[in-house]
N, C-alpha and C positions, 0 to 999 in steps of 0.2 A: 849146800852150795850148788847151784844151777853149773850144767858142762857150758863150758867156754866155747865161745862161738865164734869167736873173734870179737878184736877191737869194733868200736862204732866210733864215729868222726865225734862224737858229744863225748863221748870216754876223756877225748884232749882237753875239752874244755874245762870239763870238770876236775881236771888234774890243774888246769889252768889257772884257774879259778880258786883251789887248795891255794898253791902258790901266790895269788896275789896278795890272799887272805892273811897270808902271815902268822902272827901266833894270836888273831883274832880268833876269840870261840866262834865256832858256828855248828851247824845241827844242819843233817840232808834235808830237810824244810827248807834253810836259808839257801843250800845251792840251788834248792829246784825251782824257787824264787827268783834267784837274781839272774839264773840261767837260761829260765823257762821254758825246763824238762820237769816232766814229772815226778814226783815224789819218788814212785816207785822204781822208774827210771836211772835217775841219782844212784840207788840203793842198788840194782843191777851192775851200773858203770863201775861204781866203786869195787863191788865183788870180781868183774873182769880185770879191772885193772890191780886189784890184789893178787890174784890167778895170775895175770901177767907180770908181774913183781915188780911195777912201775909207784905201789906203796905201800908203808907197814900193813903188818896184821891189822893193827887199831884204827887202820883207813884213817889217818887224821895226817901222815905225812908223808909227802912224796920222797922216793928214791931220785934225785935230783940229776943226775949221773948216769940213771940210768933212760929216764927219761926222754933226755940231751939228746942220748946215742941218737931214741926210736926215732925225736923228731926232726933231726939231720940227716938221717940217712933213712927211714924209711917211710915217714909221712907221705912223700912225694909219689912213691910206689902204691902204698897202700889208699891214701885219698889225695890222688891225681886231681890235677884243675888247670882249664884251659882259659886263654882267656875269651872274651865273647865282643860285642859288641860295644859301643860307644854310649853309656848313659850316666846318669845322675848320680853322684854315692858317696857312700865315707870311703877316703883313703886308706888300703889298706899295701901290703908288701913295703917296698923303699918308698912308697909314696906318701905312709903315713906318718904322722909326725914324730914317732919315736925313730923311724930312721931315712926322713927325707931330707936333713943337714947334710948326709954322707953322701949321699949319690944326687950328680946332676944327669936328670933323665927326659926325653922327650915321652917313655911310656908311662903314663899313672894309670894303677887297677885302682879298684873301687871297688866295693860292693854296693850292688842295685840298693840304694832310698832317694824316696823320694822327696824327701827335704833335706837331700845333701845337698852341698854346696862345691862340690868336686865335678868335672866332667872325666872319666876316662874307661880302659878298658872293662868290662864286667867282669869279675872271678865270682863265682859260688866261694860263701862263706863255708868254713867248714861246718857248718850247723846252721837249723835254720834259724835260731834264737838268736846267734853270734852277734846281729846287728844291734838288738836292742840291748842285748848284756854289755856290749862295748858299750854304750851310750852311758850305761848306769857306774862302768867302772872302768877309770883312764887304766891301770896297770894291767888288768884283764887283755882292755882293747889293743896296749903296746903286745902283748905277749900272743894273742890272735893274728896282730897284725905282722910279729916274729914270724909266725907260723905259715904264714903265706909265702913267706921269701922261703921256706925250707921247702914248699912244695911249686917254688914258680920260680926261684931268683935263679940269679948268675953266682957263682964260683964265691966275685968276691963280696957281693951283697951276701951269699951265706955265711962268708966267714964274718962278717960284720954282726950279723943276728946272732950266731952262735955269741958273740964275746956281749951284745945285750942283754942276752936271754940269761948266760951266767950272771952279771951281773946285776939282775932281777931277782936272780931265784940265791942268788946269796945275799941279797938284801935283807932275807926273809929270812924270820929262821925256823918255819916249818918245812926244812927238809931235814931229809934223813942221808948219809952216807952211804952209800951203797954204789 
């Protein structure tokens, strides 16, 4: 095993990504597919994120729990995002559809596309892939779009995401207790 070097922002997704998946088989081919990270890539992330004990030895299931913690309280530290300008993009943080019911807001992020149909703040995606894997996969995109309010939102926009995000990843049942 390769020394640990720290987390990389694709490590999230690909933990992301496990969880939406379910107890659907899949093989690091199909993550690096739907992700679009490299083979080799995948196969790194998964080793760091075993090293970090975010999933089993057999890499097939996330520590759900413990997960939770990193992305509530240290995402925001770790991959910081500001917001930017005014452009074109998919709704992402309370803006997106998995939790713009709860909050009524004059700010919408987005992330930059150019064939969204959103106008608002720009945030960098946490990866640069994130736009098109959201596209390909609604549970992915809500649990992305989780992921921004733990690194952009207010108080109670996180506590809101937190009680989604569980209730995502207990939908599943490739997690693991921990």
């Amino acid at each position: 095993m390769k020394p640990h070097k720290g987390m990389r922002p694709h490590d999230i997704a690909v933990l992301l990504k496990i969880l939406a998946l379910g107890q659907n088989h899949w093989m690091n081919k199909d993550l690096a597919r739907d992700l679009y990270i490299s083979p080799s890539e995948i196969t790194e992330s998964l080793s760091r994120s075993q090293f970090a004990g975010l999933i089993n030895a057999s890499r097939k299931k996330v520590f759900v729990s413990t997960l939770e913690e990193f992305l509530v309280f240290g995402l925001k530290v770790v991959f910081p995002v500001q917001p930017g300008s005014i452009v074109k993009g998919l709704p992402t943080a309370h803006a997106a559809p998995v939790l713009k019911n709860f909050f009524s807001s004059n700010e919408i992020y987005v992330w930059p596309d150019a064939n969204g149909k959103e106008r608002g703040m720009m945030i960098e995606p946490l990866y640069p892939g994130a736009i098109e894997a959201a596209k390909l996969d609604p549970v992915l995109y809500d649990l992305l779009a989780i992921c921004d309010v733990f690194r952009i939102g207010k108080v109670r926009e996180i506590e809101k995401a937190r009680e989604l995000f569980e209730k995502i990843a207990k939908s599943k049942d490739n997690v693991a207790a921990y």
